[in-house]
C-alpha positions in Angstrom: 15.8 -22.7 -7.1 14.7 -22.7 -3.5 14.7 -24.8 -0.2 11.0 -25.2 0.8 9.8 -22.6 3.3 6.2 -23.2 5.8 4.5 -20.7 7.2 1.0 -20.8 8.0 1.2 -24.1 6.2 1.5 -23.0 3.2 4.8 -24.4 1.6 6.5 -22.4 -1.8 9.4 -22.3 -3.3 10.6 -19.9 -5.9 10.7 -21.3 -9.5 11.9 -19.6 -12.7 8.6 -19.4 -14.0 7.1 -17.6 -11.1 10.0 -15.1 -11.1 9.6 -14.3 -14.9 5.6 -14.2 -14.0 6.6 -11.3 -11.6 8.7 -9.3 -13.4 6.5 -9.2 -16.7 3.4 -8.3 -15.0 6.0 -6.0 -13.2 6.3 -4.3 -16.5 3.0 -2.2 -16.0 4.9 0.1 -13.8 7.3 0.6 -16.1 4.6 1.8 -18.6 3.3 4.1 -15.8 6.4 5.4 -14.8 7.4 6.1 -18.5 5.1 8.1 -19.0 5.1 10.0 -15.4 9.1 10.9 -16.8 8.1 11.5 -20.4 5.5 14.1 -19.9 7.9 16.9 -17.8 10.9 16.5 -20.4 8.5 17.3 -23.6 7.1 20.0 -21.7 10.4 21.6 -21.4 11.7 21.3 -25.2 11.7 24.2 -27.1 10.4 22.5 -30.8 7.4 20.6 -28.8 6.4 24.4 -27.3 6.9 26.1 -30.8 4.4 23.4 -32.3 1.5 23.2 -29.8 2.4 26.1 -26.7 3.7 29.2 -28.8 2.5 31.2 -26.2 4.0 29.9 -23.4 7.4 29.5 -25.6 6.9 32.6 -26.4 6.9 34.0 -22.8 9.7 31.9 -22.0 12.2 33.8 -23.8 11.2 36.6 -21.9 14.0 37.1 -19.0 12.0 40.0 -17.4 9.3 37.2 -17.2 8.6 36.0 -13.2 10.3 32.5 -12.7 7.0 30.3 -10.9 4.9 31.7 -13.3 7.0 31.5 -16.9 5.3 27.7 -17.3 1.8 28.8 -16.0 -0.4 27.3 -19.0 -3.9 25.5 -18.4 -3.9 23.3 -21.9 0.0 22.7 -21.3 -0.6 20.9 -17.5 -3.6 19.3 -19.5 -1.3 17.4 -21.6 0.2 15.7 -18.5 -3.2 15.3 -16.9 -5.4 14.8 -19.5 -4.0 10.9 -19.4 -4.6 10.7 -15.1 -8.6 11.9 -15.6 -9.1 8.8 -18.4 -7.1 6.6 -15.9 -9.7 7.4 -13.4 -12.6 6.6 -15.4 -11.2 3.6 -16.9 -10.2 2.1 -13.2 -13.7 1.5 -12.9 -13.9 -0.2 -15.9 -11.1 -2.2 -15.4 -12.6 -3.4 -12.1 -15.1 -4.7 -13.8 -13.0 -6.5 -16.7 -10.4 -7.9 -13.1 -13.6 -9.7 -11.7 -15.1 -10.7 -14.6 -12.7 -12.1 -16.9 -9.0 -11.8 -14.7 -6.4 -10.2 -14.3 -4.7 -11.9 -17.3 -6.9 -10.1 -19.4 -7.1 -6.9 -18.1 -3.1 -6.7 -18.4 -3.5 -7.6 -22.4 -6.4 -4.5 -22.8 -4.0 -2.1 -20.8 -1.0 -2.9 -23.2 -3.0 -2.6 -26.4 -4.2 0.9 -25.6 -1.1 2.3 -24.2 0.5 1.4 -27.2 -2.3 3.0 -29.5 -2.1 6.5 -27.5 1.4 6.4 -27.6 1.9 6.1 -31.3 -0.9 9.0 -31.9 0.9 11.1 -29.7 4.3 10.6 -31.4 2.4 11.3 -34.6 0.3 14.5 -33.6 0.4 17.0 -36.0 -2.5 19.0 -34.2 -2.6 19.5 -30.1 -6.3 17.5 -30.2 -4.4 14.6 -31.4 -1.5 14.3 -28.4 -4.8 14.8 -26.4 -6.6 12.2 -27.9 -3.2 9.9 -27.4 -3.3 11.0 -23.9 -6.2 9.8 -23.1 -6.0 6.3 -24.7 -2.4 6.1 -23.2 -4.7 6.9 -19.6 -7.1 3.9 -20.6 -4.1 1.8 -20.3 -2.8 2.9 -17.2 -6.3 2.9 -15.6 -6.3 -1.0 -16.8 -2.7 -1.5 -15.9 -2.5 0.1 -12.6 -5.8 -1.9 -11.3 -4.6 -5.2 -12.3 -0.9 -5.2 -12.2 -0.6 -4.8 -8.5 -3.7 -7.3 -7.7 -1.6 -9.8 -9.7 1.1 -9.7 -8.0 -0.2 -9.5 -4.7 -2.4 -12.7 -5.2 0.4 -14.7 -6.9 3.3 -13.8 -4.5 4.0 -16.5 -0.9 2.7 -14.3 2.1 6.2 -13.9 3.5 7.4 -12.4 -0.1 4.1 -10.6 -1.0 5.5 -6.9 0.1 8.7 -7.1 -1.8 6.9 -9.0 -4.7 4.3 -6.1 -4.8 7.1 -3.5 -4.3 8.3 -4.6 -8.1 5.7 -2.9 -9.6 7.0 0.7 -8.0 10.9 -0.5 -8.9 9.4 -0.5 -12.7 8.0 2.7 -12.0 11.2 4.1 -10.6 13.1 2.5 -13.8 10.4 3.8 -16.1 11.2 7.5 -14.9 14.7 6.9 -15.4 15.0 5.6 -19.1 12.4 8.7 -19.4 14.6 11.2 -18.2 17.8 9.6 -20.1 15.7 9.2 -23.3 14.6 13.1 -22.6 18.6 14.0 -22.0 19.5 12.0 -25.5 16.4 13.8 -27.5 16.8 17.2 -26.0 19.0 18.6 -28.8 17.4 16.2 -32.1 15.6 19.2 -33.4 12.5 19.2 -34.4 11.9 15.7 -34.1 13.1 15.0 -30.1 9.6 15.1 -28.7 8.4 12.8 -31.4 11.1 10.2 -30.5 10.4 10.5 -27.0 7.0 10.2 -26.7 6.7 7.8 -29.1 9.1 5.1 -27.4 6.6 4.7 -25.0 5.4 1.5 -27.1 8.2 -0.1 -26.0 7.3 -0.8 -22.4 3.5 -1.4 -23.5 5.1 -3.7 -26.1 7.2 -5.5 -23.2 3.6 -5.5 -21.1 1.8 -6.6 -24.4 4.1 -9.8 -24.5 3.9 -10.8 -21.0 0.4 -10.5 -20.7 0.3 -13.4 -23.0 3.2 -15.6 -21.1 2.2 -15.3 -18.0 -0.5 -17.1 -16.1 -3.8 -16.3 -14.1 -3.7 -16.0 -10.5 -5.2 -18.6 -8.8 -7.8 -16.6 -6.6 -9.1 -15.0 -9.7 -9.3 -18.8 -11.6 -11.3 -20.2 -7.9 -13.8 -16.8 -7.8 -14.5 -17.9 -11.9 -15.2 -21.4 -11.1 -12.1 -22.8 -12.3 -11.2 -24.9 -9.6 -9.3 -28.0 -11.2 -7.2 -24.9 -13.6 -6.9 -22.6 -10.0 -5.5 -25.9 -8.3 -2.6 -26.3 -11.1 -1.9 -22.8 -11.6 -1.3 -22.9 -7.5 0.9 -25.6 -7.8 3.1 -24.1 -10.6 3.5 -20.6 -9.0 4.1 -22.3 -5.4 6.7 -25.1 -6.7 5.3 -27.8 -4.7 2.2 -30.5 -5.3 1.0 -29.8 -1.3 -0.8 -26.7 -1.5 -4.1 -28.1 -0.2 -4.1 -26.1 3.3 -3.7 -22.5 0.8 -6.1 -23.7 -1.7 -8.9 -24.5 1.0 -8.1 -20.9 2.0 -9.1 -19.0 -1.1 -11.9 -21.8 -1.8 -13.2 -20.7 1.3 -12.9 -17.0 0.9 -14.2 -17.1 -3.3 -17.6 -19.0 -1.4 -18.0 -16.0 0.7 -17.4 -13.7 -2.1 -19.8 -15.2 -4.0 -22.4 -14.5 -1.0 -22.0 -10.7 -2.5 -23.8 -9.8 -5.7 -23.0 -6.1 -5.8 -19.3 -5.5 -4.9 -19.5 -1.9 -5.4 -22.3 -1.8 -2.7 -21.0 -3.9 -0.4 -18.2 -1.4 0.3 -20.9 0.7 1.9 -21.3 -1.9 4.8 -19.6 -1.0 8.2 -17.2 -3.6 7.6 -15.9 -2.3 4.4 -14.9 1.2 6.4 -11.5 0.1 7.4 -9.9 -1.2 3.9 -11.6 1.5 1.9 -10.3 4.5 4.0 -7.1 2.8 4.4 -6.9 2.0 0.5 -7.5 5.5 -0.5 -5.8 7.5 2.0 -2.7 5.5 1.0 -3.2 7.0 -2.9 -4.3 10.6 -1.7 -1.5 10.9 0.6 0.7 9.2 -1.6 0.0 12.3 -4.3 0.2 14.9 -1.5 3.4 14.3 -0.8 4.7 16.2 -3.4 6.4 13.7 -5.7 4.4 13.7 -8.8 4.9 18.0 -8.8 8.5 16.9 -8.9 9.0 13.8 -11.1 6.4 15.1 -13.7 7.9 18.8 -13.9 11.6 18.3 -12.6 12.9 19.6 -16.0 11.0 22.5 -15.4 11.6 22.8 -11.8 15.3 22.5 -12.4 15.4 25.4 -14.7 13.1 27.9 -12.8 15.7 27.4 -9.5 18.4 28.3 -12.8 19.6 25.3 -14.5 19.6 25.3 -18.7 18.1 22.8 -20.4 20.7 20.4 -20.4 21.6 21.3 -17.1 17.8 20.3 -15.9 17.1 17.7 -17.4 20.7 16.0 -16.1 19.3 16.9 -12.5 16.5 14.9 -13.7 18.0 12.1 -14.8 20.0 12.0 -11.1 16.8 12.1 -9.3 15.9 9.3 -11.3 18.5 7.2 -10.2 17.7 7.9 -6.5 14.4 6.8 -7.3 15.1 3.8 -8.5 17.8 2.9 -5.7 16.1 4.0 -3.2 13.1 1.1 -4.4 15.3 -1.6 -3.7 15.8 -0.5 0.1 11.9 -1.2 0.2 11.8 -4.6 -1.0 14.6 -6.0 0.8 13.2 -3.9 4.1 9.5 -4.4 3.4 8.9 -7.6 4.6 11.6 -7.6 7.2 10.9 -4.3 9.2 7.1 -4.0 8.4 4.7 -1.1 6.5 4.9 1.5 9.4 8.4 2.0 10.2 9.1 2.7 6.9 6.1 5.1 6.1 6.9 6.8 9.2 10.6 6.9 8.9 10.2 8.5 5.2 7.7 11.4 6.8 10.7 12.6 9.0 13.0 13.0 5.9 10.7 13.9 3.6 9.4 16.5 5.6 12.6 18.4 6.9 14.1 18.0 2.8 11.1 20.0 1.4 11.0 22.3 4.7 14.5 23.5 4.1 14.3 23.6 0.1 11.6 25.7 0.6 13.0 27.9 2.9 16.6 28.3 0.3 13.8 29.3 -2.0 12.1 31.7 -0.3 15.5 33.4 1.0 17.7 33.2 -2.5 14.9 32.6 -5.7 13.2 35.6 -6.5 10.8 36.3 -9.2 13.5 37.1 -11.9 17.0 35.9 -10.4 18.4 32.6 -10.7 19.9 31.0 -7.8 23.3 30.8 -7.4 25.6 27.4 -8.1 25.9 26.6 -3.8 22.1 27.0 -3.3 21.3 25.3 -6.2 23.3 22.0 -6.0 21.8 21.9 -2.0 18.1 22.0 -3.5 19.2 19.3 -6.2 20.7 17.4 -3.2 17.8 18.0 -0.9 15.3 16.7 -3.4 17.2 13.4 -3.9 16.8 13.3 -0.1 13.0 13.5 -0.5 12.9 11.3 -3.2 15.3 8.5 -1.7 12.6 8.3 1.6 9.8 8.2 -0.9 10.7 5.7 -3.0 11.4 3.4 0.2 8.2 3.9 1.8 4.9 5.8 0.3 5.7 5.1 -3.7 5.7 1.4 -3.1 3.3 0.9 -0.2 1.0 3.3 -1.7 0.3 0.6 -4.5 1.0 -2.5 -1.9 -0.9 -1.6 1.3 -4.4 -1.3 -0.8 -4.1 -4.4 -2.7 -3.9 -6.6 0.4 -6.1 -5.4 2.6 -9.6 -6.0 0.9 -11.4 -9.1 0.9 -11.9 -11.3 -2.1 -15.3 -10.5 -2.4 -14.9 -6.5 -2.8 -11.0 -6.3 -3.6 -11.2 -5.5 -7.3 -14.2 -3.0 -6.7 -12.4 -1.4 -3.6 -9.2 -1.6 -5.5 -10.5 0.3 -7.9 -11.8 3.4 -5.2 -8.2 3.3 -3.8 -6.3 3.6 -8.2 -9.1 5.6 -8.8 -8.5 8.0 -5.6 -4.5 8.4 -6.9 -5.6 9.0 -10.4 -7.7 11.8 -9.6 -5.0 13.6 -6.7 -2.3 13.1 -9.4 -4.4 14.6 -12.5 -5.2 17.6 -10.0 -1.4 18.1 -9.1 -0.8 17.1 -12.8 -3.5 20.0 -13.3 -2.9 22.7 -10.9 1.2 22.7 -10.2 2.4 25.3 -12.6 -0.4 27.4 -11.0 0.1 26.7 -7.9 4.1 27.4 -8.6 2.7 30.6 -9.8 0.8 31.6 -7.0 2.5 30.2 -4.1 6.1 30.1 -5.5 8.3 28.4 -2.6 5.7 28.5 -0.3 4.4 25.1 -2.3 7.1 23.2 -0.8 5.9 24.3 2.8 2.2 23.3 1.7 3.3 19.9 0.9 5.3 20.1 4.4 2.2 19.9 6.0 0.8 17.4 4.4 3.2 14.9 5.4 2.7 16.0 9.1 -0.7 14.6 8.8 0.1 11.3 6.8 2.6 10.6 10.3 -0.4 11.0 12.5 -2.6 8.9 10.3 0.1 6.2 10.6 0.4 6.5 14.1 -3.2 6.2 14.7 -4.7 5.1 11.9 -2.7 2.3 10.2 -2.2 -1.2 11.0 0.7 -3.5 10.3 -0.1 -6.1 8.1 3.5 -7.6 7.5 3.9 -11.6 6.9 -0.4 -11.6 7.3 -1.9 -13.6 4.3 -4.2 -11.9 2.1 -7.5 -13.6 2.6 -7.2 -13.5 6.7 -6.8 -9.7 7.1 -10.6 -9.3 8.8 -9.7 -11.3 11.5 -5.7 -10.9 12.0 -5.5 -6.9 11.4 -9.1 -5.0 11.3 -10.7 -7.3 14.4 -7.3 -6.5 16.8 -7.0 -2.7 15.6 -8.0 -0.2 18.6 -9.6 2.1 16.3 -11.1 -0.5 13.8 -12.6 -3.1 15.3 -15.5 -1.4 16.2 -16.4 -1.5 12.4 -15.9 -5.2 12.5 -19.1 -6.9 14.5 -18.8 -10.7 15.3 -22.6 -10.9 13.8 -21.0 -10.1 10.4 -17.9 -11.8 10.3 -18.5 -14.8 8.3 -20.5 -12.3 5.8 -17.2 -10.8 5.6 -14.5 -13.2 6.1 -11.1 -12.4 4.4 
């Protein structure tokens, strides 16, 4: 399918196989981003309110009722981030199951329980039960989300790895979409449209479930297991060429000094293990506090508290969706051609002036009982497909891509884990604490996420170095040794200890 490439001497070429390994692992974000899209539509349907929420149903019909604050409801945002606080747990868990038995595996365990928590959820006759759904549904992303992007990442040719990476977010882009269609299409199936919409869920878990079992195990994780003759092959097959001996050497050589370390989890408390790990979970925690999740997880609701009906909302929400998913595919042609850091810093720009101005229409024309009127309302709805076009180019995919390739072999699952764990946690408390802090703040929000982004563009600037076309087990020396700010973590005494 492809002419032979070098670089580095390492020789690939892309083969059917090795595509349809990417875009079923891939599938994981499609899972995740389901659900992300899901949760805000159900949370906006009347017969899914009157069954578990009558109160806050209740005080919806209520025009006198203050617009930020209609939604306000602590066991309502639990049922969107009841599923983020098990992902966090689980992460660890998975890290565990990555190292230990691969990624292959891991995949297959995040599959089953998604689907588990998604069919008791569809089923839930009491709100325990869409609880209890949630939080097996959360097992699965915590699995899915650690070993989907290490796969990919480890299986991808260095000069394809960003956009390779990047698929996982495009899934997550998609996922939100067919969630906000699938929301548009069950909005009016009374009483049944939540069921229906929550419990197609299985269907991307299913897809996950069936490419868990076709595709293969990634090389590095078959070398660091002591499966050298099966890590050899499996090389071979996902490169399209018999000469991979200079690449194999590589990871041979980087599994040996990963075996040096017993206790991965400890080892990230060595000096040398500052730079990835502070790197890895910024990247999540900024990711989070940029806003987007507030949005994609309660743009229905958004939508109608700036005035839009139901319909009308979740329509807006299905748009957004499509600029998400659009937007992706700038990233993966761009990632590996104009590096990590234009991008990032590129999106901070845009994303900053569109919430700046949205909340300043806000604060001018939304007041706690009005609606706003059609001009300033199609401006916001324009103004947050601005935002969500420069995220979806630059801090939804790197967020997940960045992490997985900095670490070394020898702690990459365990600081993996600190970096999935990190954006579970910042995601269950926006998940959490939005429709309060909508309450509380009302457009002043979108300002407190403005400032945010002003410091994720100095941490860029200062902070973060480019590791475009730079193989995955020779960061240490190639990015962290040559960084102004980082190399001082990196001492020459310690370097073979540490070798990536």
């Amino acid at each position: 399918m492809g002419e032979v490439v070098e670089k580095d001497n390492f020789p690939w070429k892309v083969t059917p196989y090795v595509v349809i390994c990417w875009l079923l692992a891939a599938c994981g974000g499609l899972m995740f981003g389901y659900d992300i899209g899901i949760s805000g539509g159900v949370t906006g349907m009347d017969d899914f309110l009157i069954k578990f929420f009558a109160e806050v149903y209740a005080r919806k019909q209520h025009a006198h009722e203050n617009n930020y604050c209609k939604y306000d409801n602590q066991y309502l945002q639990l049922f969107t981030s009841s599923l983020y606080l098990s992902a966090l747990v689980s992460t660890f868990i998975a890290s565990k199951v990555c190292s230990a038995k691969g990624r292959k595996p891991s995949i297959l365990v995040s599959s089953v329980f998604f689907m588990v928590g998604s069919a008791l959820s569809a089923l839930a006759q009491h709100l325990w039960m869409v609880i209890i759904g949630r939080v097996l549904m959360g097992v699965g992303v915590g699995f899915g989300n650690e070993a989907v992007p290490l796969f990919l990442s480890e299986i991808a040719p260095v000069q394809h790895r960003g956009a390779v990476n990047i698929l996982f977010q495009l899934f997550v882009t998609i996922g939100i979409l067919i969630a906000n269609l699938v929301n548009f299409a069950t909005l009016n199936l009374h009483p049944i449209g939540w069921r229906v919409s929550l419990g197609l869920a299985v269907v991307p878990a299913l897809l996950l479930f069936i490419g868990s079992i076709v595709i293969t195990e990634t090389p590095t994780s078959l070398i660091e297991r002591d499966h050298f003759d099966e890590g050899s092959e499996v090389l071979k097959k996902v490169r399209g060429v018999d000469d991979v001996d200079a690449e194999l050497e590589e990871i041979k050589e980087a599994c040996r000094q990963a075996k040096l370390v017993k206790h991965p989890f400890q080892e990230l408390r060595k000096k040398q293990s500052v730079p990835p790990l502070v790197i890895g979970v910024l990247m999540q925690v900024f990711q989070q506090m940029t806003g987007i999740n507030a949005i994609m997880f309660y743009a229905p609701v958004l939508f109608q508290t700036m005035g839009f009906k139901s319909d009308g909302s979740l329509l807006s929400a299905v748009i957004v969706g499509l600029v998400n998913v659009f937007s992706t595919l700038v990233s993966i042609f761009g990632v590996d051609k104009f590096g990590r850091r234009v991008l990032l810093l590129q999106a901070c720009v845009q994303m900053f002036l569109s919430q700046i101005i949205i909340g300043i229409i806000l604060i001018l024309n939304l007041t706690d009982t009005s609606t706003l009127s059609k001009g300033p309302a199609m401006v916001v709805v324009l103004l947050t497909c601005t935002f969500v076009m420069s995220f979806a180019w630059s801090w939804g995919p790197l967020g997940w891509l960045i992490p997985s390739e900095i670490f070394p072999v020898e702690t990459r699952t365990a600081g993996y884990a600190f970096a999935v764990s990190s954006n579970m946690f910042f995601t269950f408390l926006i998940a959490q604490a939005f429709l309060s802090m909508l309450c509380h703040m009302r457009a002043y929000i979108f300002i407190f996420f403005s400032a945010w982004i002003l410091l994720m563009a100095v941490f860029v600037v200062y902070l973060l170095p480019e590791t475009k076309g730079v193989p995955i087990d020779s960061v240490a020396d190639r990015v962290w040794k040559k960084h102004p700010v980082w190399k001082r973590f990196m001492d020459d005494d310690d370097s073979a200890e540490y070798k990536a």
